[in-house]
C-alpha positions as CSV (number, residue, x, y, z in Angstrom):
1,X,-14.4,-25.5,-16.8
2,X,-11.3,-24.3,-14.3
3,X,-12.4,-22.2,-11.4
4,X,-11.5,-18.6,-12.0
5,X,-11.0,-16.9,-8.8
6,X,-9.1,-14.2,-7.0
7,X,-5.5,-14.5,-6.4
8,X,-3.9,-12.9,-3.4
9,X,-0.6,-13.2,-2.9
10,X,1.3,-11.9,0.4
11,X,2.4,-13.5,4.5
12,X,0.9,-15.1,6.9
13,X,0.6,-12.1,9.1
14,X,-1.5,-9.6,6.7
15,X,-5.2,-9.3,8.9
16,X,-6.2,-7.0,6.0
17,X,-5.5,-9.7,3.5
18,X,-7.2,-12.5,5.6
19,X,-10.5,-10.2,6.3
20,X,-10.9,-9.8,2.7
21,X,-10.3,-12.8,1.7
22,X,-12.9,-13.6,4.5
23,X,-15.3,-11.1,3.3
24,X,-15.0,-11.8,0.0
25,X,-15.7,-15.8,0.2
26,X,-19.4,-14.8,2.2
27,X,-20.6,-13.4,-0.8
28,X,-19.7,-16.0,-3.3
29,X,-15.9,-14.9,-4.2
30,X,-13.2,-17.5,-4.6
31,X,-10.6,-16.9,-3.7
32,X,-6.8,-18.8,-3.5
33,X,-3.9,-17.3,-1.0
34,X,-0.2,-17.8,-1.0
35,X,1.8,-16.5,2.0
36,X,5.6,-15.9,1.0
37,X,6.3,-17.7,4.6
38,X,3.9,-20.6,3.5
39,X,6.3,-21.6,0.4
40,X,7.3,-24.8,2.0
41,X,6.2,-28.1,-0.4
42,X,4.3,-25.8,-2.3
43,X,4.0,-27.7,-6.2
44,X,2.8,-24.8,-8.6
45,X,2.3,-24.7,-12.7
46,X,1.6,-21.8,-15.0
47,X,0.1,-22.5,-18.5
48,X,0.7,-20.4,-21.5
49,X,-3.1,-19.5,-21.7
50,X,-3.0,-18.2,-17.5
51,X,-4.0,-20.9,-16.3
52,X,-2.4,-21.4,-13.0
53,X,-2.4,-25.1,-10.5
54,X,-1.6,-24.8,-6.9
55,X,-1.4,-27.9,-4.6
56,X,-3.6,-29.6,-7.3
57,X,-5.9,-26.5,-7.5
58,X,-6.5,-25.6,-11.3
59,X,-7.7,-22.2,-11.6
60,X,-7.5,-18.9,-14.1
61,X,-6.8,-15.5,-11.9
62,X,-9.6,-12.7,-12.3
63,X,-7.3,-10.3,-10.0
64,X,-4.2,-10.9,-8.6
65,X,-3.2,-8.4,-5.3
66,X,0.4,-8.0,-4.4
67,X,0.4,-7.1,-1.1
68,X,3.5,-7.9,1.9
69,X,4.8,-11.1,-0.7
70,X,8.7,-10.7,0.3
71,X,10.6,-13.3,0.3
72,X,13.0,-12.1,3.2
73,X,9.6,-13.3,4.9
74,X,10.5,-17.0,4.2
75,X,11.6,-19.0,7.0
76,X,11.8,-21.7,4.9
77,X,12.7,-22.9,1.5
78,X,15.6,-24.8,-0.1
79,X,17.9,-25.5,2.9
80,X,20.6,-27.4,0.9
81,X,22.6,-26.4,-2.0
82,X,24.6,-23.6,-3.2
83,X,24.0,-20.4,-1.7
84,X,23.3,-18.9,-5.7
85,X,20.8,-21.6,-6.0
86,X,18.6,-20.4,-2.3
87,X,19.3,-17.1,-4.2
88,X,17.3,-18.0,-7.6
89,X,14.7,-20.0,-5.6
90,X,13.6,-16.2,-4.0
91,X,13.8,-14.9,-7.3
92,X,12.0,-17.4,-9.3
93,X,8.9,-16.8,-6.6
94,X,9.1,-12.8,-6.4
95,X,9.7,-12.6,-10.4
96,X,6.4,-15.1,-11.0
97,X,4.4,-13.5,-8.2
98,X,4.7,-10.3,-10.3
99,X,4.5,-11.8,-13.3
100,X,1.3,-13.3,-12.1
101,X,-0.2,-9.9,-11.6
102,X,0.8,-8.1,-15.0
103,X,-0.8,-11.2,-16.8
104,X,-4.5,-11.0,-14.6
105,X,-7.3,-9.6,-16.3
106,X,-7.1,-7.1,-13.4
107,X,-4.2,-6.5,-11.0
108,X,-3.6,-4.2,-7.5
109,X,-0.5,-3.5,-6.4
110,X,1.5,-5.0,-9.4
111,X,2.6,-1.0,-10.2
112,X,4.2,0.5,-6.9
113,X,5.9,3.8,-8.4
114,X,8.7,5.0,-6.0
115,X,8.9,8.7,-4.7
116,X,11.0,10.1,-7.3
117,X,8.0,8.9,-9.9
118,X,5.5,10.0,-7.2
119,X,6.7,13.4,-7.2
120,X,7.4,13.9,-10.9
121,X,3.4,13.4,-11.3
122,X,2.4,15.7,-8.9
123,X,5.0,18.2,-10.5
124,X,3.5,17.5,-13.5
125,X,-0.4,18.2,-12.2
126,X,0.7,21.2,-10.5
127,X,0.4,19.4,-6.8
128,X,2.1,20.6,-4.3
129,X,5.3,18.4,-2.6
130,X,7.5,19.6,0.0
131,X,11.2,20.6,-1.5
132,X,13.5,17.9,-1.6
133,X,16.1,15.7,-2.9
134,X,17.5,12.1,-2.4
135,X,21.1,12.4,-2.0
136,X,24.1,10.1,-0.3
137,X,25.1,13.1,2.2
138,X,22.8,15.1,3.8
139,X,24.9,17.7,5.1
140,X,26.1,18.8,2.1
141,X,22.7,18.4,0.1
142,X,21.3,20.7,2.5
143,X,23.3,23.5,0.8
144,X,21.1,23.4,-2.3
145,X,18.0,23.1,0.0
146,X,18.2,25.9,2.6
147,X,14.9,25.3,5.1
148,X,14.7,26.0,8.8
149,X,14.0,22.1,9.7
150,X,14.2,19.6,7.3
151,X,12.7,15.5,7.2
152,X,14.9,12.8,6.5
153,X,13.6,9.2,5.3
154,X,14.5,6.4,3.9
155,X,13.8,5.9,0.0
156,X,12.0,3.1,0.0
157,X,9.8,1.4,3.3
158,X,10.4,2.5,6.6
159,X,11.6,-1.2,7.5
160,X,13.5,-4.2,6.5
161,X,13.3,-8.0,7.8
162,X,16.9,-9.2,8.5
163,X,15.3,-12.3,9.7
164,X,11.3,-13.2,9.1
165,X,9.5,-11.9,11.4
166,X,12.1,-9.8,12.4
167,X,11.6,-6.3,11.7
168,X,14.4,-3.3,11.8
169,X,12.9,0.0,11.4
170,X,14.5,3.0,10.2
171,X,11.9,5.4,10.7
172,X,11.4,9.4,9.5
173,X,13.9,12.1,11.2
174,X,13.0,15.8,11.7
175,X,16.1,17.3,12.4
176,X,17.7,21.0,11.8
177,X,20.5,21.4,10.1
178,X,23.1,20.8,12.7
179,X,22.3,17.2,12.7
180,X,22.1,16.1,9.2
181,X,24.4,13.4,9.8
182,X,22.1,10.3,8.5
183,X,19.8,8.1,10.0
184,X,20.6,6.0,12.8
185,X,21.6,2.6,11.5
186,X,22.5,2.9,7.9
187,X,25.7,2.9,6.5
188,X,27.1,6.3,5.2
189,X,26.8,6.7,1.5
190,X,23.2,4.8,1.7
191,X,20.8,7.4,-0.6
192,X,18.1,9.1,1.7
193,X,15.3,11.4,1.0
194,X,16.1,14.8,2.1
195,X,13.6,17.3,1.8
196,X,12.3,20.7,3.9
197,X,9.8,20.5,7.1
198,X,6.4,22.0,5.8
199,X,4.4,23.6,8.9
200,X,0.7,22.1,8.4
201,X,-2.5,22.8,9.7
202,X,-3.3,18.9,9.6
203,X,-2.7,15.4,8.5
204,X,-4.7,13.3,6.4
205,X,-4.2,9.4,5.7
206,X,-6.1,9.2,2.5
207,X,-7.4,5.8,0.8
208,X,-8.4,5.2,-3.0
209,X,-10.3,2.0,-3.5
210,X,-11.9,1.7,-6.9
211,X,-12.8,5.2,-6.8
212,X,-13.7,5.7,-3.5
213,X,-12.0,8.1,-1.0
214,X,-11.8,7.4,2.7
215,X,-9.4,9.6,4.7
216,X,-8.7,9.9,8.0
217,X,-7.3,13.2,10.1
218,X,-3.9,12.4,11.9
219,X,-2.7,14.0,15.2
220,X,0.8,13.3,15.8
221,X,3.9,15.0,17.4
222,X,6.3,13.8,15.1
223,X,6.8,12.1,12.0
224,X,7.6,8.6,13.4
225,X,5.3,8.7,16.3
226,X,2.6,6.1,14.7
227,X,5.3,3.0,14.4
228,X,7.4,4.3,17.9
229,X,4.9,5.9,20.0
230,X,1.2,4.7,18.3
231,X,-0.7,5.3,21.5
232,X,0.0,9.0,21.2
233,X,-1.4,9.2,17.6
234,X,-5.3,10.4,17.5
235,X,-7.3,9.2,14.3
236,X,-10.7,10.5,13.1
237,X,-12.4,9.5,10.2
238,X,-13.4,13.1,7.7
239,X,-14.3,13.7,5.4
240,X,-11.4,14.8,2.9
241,X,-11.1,18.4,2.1
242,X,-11.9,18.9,-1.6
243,X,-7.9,20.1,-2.4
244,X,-7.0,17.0,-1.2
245,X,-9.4,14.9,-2.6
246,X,-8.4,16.6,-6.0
247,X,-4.8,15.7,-5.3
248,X,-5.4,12.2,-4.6
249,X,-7.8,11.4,-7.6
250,X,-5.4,12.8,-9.9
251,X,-2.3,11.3,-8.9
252,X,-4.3,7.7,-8.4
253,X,-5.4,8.6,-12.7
254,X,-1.6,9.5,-13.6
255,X,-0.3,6.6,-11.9
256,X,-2.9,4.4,-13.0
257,X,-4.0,2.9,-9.5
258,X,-7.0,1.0,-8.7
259,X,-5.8,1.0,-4.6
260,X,-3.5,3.2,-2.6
261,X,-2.7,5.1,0.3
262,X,-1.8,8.7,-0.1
263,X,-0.9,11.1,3.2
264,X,-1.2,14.7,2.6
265,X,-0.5,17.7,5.1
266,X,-3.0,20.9,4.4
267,X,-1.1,24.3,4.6
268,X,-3.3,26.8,4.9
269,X,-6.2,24.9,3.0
270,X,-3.1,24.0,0.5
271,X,-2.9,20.1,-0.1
272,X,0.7,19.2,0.0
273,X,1.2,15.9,-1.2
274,X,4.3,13.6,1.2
275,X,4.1,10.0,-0.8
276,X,2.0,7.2,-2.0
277,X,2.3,4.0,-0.1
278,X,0.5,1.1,-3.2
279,X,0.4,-1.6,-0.4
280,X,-0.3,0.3,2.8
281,X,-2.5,-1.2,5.3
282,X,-5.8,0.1,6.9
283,X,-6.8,-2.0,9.5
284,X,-4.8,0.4,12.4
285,X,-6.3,3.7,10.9
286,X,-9.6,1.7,11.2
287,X,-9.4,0.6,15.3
288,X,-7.9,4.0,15.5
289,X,-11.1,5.6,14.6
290,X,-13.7,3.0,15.0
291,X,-14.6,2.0,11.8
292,X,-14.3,-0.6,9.2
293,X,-15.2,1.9,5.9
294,X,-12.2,1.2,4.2
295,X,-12.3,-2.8,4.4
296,X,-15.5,-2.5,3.1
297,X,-14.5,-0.7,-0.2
298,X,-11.6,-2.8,-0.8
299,X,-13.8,-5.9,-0.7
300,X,-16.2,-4.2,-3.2
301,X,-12.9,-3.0,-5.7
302,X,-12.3,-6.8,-5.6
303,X,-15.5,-7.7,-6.5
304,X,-16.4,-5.5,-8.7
305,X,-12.9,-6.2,-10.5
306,X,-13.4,-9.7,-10.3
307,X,-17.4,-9.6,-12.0
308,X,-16.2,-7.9,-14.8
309,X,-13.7,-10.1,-15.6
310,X,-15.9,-13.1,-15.2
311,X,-18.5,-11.1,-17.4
312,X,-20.8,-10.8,-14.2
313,X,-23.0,-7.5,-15.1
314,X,-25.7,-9.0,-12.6
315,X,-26.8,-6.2,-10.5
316,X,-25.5,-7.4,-6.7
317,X,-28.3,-8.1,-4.8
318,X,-30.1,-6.3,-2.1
319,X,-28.7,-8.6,1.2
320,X,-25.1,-8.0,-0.6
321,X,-25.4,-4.6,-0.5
322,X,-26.4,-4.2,2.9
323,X,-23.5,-6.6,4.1
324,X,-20.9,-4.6,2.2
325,X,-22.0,-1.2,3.5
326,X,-22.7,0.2,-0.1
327,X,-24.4,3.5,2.5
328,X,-22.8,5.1,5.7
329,X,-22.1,3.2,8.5
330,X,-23.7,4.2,11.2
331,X,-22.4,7.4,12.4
332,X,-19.9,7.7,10.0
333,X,-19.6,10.3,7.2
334,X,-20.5,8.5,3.7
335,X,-17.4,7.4,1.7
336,X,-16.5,10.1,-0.8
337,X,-17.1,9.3,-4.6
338,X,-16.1,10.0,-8.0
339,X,-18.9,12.3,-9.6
340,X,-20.8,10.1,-12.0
């Protein structure tokens, strides 16, 4: 009988990827890798029935995890040939990649709703957003949006790789009104998220992992300060408050997420809800704030995924437990749960 293991499919660089993967291969979980910068030579089949063989590996997927699998990553790949050609090569891998993940038993980060999606769910759950629009002119768009300061971002990530490894970063503005000329770099007419500054009493990085919650408070002076100025940037590990832990359960049901990471401001004990990030990484808030709470839980959502779909309703054993961190680490709050 094939192997059925995990799937993970993301770059080279991802720590949190290889400390899973790590983590999950101690306690008796296969698992197979492919890096989008690792494509080079690689000889891959897909069956009709799922079954999937990589470099002579024959295996079925329990869960597949898109995480950082971009193909602008690719140093590589077909070097001669028609441009169109190099073209369908990154297409064929990004399309089966995702295809990959809709056809697992169990999948994270095959759904990545964008913000306009994220905030017609919290609309709909009565959650609180800031006021905003995505427009091609920001000047003008801040005639239907009067606000003493405004944020401007990009619509998508904060960053694009021109070259792999290279990263350009186009990274949040808080600007008045007088300066809503665009962000530094792009082209004018590129569509931007416009929307009005909320004043906050604090900021909370907020993970869901298979019904967990682990959030962290975020002290910052401005909206870009933890890519341009991270050492200024203080991180504790809370507990969330219970709006906010509301928010985030909800939106994680409507949206159908098994793992994501939310940031919320709280306004006067109000959780208002900024976006939804269905591949962010955890390992900075983590070494921010000393601990390693959240690795933990994404190494038992993986698990636990992958046991059901292998029909594994063994209870885990004591030693596995323990190793996991199923209790608090030491002098750390106790990850928040879903009420049974």
């Amino acid at each position: 009988m094939a192997e059925r293991c995990v799937l993970i499919f993301s770059r080279r660089g991802d720590r949190e990827a290889t400390e899973v993967a790590s983590l999950l291969r101690r306690i008796g979980v296969p698992v197979h890798r492919l890096d989008a910068d690792g494509l080079a030579g690689v000889e891959a089949t897909c069956e009709p029935d799922g079954m999937l063989t990589l470099d002579g590996h024959r295996f079925a997927p329990t869960v597949t995890w898109l995480r950082h699998f971009s193909l602008r990553a690719a140093p590589g790949g077909p070097q001669a040939g028609p441009v169109g050609g190099r073209m369908v090569y990154r297409d064929a891998w990004t399309v089966l990649a995702h295809q990959l993940a809709l056809a697992s038993p169990a999948s994270i980060g095959a759904f990545d709703p964008g913000q306009l999606v994220q905030r017609g769910h919290a609309r709909a759950l009565g959650v609180r957003t800031p006021r905003g629009v995505v427009t091609t002119d920001p000047a003008e768009a801040a005639r239907l949006l009067p606000a003493g300061r405004y944020v401007l971002k990009v619509v998508d990530r904060h960053f694009v790789e021109p070259a792999p490894g290279r990263l350009a970063w186009y990274l949040p503005q808080v600007l008045d009104r007088s300066r809503l000329t665009g962000i530094p770099g792009l082209p004018r007419g590129t569509p931007v998220v416009l929307q009005e500054y909320v004043e906050h009493d604090a900021e909370f990085r907020v993970y869901f992992a298979g019904g967990e919650l682990h959030a962290f408070d975020v002290a910052k002076a401005h909206p870009r300060d933890i890519w341009a100025h991270p050492d200024r940037v203080r991180v504790r590990y809370v507990r969330p408050p219970a709006a906010v832990a509301a928010a985030v359960r909800a939106l994680a049901g409507a949206a159908g997420l098994t793992y994501g990471a939310f940031d919320f401001l709280s306004d006067r004990g109000e959780a208002v809800f900024l976006e939804m990030n269905a591949h962010g990484d955890w390992h900075w808030f983590e070494h921010k704030a000393g601990v390693d709470l959240v690795t933990r839980a994404v190494v038992r959502t993986v698990r636990d995924l992958h046991r059901s779909a292998v029909g594994d309703a063994r209870p885990a054993a004591v030693g596995l437990l323990t190793f996991l961190g199923a209790g608090a680490g030491a002098g750390a709050l106790a990850p928040e749960r879903r009420p049974s």
